[in-house]
N, C-alpha and C positions, 0 to 999 in steps of 0.2 A: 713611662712611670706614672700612677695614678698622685692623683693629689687629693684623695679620700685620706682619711686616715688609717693608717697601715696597719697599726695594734689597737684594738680596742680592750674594754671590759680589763684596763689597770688599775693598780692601787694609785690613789692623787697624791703624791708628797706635798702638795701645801695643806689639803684639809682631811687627809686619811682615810676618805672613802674607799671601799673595797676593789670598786669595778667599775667607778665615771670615769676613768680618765682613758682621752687616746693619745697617740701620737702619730706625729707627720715619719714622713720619709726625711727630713733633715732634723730633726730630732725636738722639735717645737712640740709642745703638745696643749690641751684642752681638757679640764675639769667638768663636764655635766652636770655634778651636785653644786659643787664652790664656785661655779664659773671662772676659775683663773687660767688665765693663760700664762705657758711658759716657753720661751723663747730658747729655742737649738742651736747649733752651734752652723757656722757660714755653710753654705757646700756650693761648689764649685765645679762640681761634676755632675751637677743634674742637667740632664738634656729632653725637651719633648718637644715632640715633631711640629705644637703652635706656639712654640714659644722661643725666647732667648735663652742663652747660658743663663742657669740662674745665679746670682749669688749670696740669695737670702730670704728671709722674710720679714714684715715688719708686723707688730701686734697694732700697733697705733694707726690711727689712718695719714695720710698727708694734709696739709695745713688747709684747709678750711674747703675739704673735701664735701661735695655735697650736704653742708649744715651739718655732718654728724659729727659726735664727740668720741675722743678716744675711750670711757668710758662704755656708751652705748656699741660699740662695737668690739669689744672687751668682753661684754656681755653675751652677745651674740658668737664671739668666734672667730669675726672675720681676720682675714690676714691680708697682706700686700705683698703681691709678686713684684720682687726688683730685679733687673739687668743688669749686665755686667756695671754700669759704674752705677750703680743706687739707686737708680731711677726707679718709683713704681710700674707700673706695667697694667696691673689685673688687679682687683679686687676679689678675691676668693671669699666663696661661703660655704666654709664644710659644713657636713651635715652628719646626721649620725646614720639615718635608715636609706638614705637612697642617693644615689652619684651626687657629686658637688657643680656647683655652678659658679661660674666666673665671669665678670665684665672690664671687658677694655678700659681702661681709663684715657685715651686719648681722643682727642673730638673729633679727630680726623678717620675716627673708622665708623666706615657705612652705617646707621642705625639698626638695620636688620642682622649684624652680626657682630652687633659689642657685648649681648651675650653669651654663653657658651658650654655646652656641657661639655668639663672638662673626663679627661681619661676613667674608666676604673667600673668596677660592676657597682652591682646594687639599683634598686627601682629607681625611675622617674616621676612613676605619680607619689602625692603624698605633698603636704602642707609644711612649707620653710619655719623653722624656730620651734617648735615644737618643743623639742627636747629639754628648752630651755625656761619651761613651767611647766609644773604640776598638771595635770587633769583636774577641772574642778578648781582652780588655784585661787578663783577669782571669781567675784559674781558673774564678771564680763569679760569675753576677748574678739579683739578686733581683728578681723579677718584681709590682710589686703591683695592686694595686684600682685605687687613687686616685690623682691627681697628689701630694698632700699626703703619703701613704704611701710613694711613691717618696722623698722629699725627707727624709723622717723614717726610713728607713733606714738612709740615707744618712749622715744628720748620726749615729744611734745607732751606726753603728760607726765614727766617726771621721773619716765625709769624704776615706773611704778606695778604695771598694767599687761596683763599678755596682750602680746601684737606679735602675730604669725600673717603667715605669706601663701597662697595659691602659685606655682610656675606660672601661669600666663593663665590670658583671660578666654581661651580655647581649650583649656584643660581646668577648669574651675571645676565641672562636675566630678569628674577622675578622680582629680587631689582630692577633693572633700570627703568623697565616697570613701578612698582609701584610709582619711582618718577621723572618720563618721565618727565613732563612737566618741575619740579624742576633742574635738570639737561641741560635741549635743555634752559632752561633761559639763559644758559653762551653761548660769541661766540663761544668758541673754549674750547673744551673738552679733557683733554691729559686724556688718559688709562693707568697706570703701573699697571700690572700685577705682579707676580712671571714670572722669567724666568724655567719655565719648561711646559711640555706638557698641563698641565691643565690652566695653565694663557693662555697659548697661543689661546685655543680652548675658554676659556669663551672671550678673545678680541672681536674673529669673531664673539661671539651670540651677545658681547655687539654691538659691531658697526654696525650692523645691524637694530638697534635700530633706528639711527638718520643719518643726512645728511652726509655721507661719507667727505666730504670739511670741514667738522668743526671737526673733530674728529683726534687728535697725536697721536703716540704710542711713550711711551718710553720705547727704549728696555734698558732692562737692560744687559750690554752683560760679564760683570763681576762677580757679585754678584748675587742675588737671587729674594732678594728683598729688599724695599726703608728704611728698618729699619737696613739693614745689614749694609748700607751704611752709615748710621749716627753713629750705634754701632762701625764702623771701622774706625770713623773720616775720610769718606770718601764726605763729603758732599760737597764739592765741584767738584767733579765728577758727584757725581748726577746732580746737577743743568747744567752740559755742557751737561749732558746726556738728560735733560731736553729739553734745550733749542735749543739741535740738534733735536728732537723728529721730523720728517716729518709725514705730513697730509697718513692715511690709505692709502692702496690701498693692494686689494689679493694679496696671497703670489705668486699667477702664474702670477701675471702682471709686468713687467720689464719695464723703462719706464727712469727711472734719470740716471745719467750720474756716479752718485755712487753705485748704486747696477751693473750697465752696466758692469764697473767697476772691482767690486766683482766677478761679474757671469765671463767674461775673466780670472780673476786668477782661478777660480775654476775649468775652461775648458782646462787651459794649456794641452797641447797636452801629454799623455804620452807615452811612448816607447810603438810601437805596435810587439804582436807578427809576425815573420814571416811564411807562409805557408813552407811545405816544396816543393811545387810546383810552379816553379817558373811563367808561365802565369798564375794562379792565382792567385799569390802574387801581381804580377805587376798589374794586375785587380782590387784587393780590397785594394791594398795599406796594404797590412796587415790584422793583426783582433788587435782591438782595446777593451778596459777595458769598459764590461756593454753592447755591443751588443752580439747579437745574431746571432747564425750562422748555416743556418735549414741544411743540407744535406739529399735529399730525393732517394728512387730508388724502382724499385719493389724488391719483395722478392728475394737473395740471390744471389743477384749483388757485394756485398763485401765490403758494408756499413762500416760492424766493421773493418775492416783493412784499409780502408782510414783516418778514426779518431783514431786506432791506429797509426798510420804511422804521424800525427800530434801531437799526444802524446810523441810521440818516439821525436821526431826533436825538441819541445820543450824541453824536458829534453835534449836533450847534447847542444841546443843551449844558452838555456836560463839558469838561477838560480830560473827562478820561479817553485813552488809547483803545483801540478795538484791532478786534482780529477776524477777518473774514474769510470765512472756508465756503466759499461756494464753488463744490465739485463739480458741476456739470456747467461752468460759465468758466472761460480765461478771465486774469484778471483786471484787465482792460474793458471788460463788459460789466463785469463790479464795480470798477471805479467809476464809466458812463452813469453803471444805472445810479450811485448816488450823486454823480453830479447833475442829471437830470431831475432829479427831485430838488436841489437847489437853486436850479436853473428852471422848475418846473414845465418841462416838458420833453420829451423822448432824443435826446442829441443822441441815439447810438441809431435812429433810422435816417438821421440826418437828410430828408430831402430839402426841408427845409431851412434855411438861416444854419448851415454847418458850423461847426467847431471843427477849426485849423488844431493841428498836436500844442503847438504853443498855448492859444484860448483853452483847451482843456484842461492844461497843465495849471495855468493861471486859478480859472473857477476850480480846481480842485484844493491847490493850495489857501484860496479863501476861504473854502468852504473846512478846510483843517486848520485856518486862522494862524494861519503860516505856520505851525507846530510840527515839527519834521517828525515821522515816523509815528504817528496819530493811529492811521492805517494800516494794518499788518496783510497783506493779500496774500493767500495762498496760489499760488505758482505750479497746479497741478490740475493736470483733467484729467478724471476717469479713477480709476478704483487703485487705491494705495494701500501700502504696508499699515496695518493697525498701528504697531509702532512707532513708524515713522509718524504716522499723524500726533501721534500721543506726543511726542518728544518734542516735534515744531508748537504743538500749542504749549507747551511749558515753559518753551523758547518764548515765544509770547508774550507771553503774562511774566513770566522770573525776567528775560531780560528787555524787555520793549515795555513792561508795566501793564499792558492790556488789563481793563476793568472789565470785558465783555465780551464773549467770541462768539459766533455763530458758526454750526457745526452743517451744512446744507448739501448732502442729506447722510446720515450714518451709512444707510445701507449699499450706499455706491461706497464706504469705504471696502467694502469687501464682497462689492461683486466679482461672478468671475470664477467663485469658488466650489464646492459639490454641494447640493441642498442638503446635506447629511448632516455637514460641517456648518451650516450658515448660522442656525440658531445658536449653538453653542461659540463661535467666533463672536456673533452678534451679543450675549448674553455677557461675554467677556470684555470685550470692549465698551457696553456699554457701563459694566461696575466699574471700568479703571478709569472710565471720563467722570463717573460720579465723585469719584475716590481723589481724582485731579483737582476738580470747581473745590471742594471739599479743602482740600491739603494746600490750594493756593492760593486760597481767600479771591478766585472771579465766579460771574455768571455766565455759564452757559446755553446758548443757544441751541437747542436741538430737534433738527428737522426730520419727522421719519412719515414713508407712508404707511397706508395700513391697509388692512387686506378690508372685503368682502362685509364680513362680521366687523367689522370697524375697530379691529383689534393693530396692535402695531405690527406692521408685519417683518416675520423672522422670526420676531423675539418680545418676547411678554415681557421679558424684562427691562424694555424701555419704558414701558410708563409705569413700572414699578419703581425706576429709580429717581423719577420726575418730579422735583418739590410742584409746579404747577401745572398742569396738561392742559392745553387749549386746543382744542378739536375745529377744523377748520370747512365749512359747513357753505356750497356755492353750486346754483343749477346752471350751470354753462349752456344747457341746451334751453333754457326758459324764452320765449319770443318774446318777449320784454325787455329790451338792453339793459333797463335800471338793474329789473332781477336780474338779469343775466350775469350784470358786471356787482353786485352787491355780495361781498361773506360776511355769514358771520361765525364771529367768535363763540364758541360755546366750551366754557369751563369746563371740564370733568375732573380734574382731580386740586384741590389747594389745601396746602399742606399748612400755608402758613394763616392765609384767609379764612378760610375755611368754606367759602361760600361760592355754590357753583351753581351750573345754569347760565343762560342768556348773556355774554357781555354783550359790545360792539356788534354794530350792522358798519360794515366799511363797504363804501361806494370807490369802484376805483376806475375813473377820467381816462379814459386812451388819450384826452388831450394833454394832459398834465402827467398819465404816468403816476400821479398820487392818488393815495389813499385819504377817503374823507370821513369822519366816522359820521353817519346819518340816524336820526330817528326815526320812529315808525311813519310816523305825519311827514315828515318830509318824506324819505321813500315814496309814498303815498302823490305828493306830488309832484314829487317829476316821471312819477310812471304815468298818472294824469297828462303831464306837459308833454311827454313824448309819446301819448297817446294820440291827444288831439292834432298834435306836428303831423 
């Protein structure tokens, strides 16, 4: 048996309209013009297949039922399904154009099935309460999520105000669509949604709907949603919430003086790390939280030991946590090679004065100033799931805090694969690392080589997505140790500096294993010293 209303388009015996009134299958019925409700006599013989004997209905709600007032649901219709001894059950909400809907009232049933379309034909899309104002009735109507939200509107401003309902926040376009015209009758339309991911994305399908200039959002930046608000005797917040509500606009258009605002607190500057090279420090001003930082060079120019050597400087300078992906070394050769720079000199060739597993452990933990989990080492050699790398550095930064990761090198993430697919793999993973530093407030370290033409190779889109590019510039074959063992730094692209060209000359010690930055006159003489030698 449906629980729509079984006769429609009667005459109302309380206010004499011709054709508002319906009636139930137990003889209760509903006014559309008057809005009264009139209560039918017990039955005792309804039976449906989700439910108990029934033996009644109630007009009024039970005692302090989600904040609403018997009034307010008087207004709207609703009824209460009772059980054989009285108990409610369901809250029903007839409707006039399309199947009714029902909610459990007990707390003990699942969340995804305490509501429920009950028995009976007639559409599913289409906007709850309707019926129950005019077209146009009002300068404004508020649009919500829920039936319950509609109703708690309603009642918070006084029982004044249209407040209608969408089914769910996945059929927001539908319902609207279907009563377009019913809805664009008011000037001005406020949208409350639920504050969560799903309200938010049915807004944009709703307001896409209608003239951007007539459509509020009220965000709700407290609670959930507009029934919380009344359940928590908050309803006077809502209404300021309300009536703060500003006209749509995307969420990537900035534009009032208040979000302006906003977006300036959110931007405050924070502590940038510093290079441990000092003309490139002065150059980029640092590195800063969510850019990106490419360092490219040909093959076995000494990549990994300049972003160790920035690893290193961060840990004794800073307190922040790091993450070190260097894919082509285990991470026992990562941990060596920075404790060797603290230790200044090469303990992973050990011929000389070794490190026992114990001594290593030791200078390690000094060198992280006993602060557990400082270092994040990647635990992988050789070419991995894009994914999976994406997810461990998020792991990272979201749960270990990491200020700084080094990524060494991108393109062993996805060697291995057909050159068809490299660029476009390379092209993708490079925007979701930018997209990462970006969404999780660290700096990225990113090591890529580069072809021939001194471009990055694979994919141009790594130093397009690069706030700093340092191009890494060394003649390995030069008969002069000093030149031989000297790079330098050469800026191409600063996004935030602006100033590129010539950093650092680094000298790097086979005895020591570190890097020294030199100037031209010193260069000069110890190419001289090791001249004359």
């Amino acid at each position: 048996m449906s629980l729509t209303f079984t006769k429609t388009h009667l005459p109302c015996p309380a206010c004499g309209s011709s054709d508002a009134y319906a009636t139930n299958s137990n003889g209760s019925g509903k006014c559309f013009s008057c809005g009264k409700f009139l209560p039918g006599k017990a039955d005792t013989t309804v039976d449906r297949s989700d439910t108990t004997t029934i033996s009644g209905y109630l007009a009024s709600p039970p005692a302090n039922w989600r904040g609403l007032s018997e009034s307010t649901c008087r207004r709207y219709g609703v009824q209460w399904e009772l059980d054989s001894n009285s108990n409610p059950t369901k809250a029903i909400f007839p409707t006039k154009d399309f199947r009714t809907k029902a909610r459990y009232l007990g707390d003990d049933v699942p969340h995804d099935r305490r509501w429920v379309w009950l028995k009976g034909e007639g559409k599913t899309r289409g906007v709850y309460g309707k019926e129950h104002f005019e077209k146009g009735s009002a300068p404004s109507i508020t649009v919500t999520e829920g039936q319950l939200d509609a109703l708690s509107v309603y009642q918070m401003f006084g029982s004044k105000y249209p407040a209608v309902s969408i089914q769910s926040s996945a059929s927001a376009k539908s319902d609207l669509t279907e009563d377009f015209d019913y809805i664009n009758s008011f000037k001005k339309i406020y949208f409350c949604f639920d504050n969560d991911e799903p309200g938010k994305k049915a807004i944009k399908e709703a307001v896409s709907l209608f003239d951007p200039r007539k459509c509020f959002i009220v965000e709700l930046n407290q609670l959930n949603d507009a029934n919380e608000y009344l359940e928590k005797d908050r309803a006077k917040d809502f209404v300021n919430l309300w009536w703060n509500a500003e006209p749509y606009k995307p969420s990537n258009i900035i534009s009032s003086f208040r979000d302006i605002g906003k977006l300036i607190k959110e931007y405050e500057q924070k502590p940038s790390i510093a290079y441990p090279f000092p003309i490139l420090n002065e150059m980029a001003h640092g590195m800063r939280e969510g850019e990106v930082v490419l360092l490219t060079a040909f093959e076995g120019i000494g990549k990994t030991e300049i972003i160790r050597a920035i690893e290193y400087h961060t840990l004794v300078n800073t307190d922040y946590n790091i993450g070190s992906i260097h894919i082509e070394e285990d991470p026992v050769r990562s941990l060596q090679g920075l404790v060797s720079l603290y230790k200044r000199r090469p303990i992973h060739l050990g011929e000389k004065n070794p490190l026992t597993n114990k001594e290593l452990l030791d200078e390690y933990q000094d060198l992280c100033k006993g602060v557990d989990n400082r270092v994040n080492f990647y635990n992988h050699f050789g070419s991995e799931d894009p994914d999976t790398v994406l997810n461990d550095i998020r792991f990272m930064v979201s749960a270990n805090d990491c200020k700084l990761v080094g990524l060494d090198h991108i393109s062993l993430v996805i060697s291995g694969i057909a050159d068809s697919e490299e660029r476009l793999r390379l092209d993708n993973l490079s925007t979701k690392l930018k997209e990462l530093a970006k969404e999780l407030g660290f700096t990225l370290l990113l090591v890529s080589h580069v072809n021939d033409d001194g471009k990055t190779r694979g994919s141009r889109n790594i130093s397009k997505i690069a706030d700093l590019w340092v191009h890494l510039d060394r003649d390995p074959e030069h008969p002069n140790p000093i030149v031989r063992n000297t790079t330098k730094l050469i800026v191409k692209k600063n996004r935030f500096g602006a100033v590129t060209g010539l950093a650092d000359k680094l000298f790097f010690d086979k005895r020591t294993f570190c890097l020294s930055p030199v100037t031209e006159k010193e260069q000069a003489l110890k190419v001289l010293e090791e001249t004359i030698e």
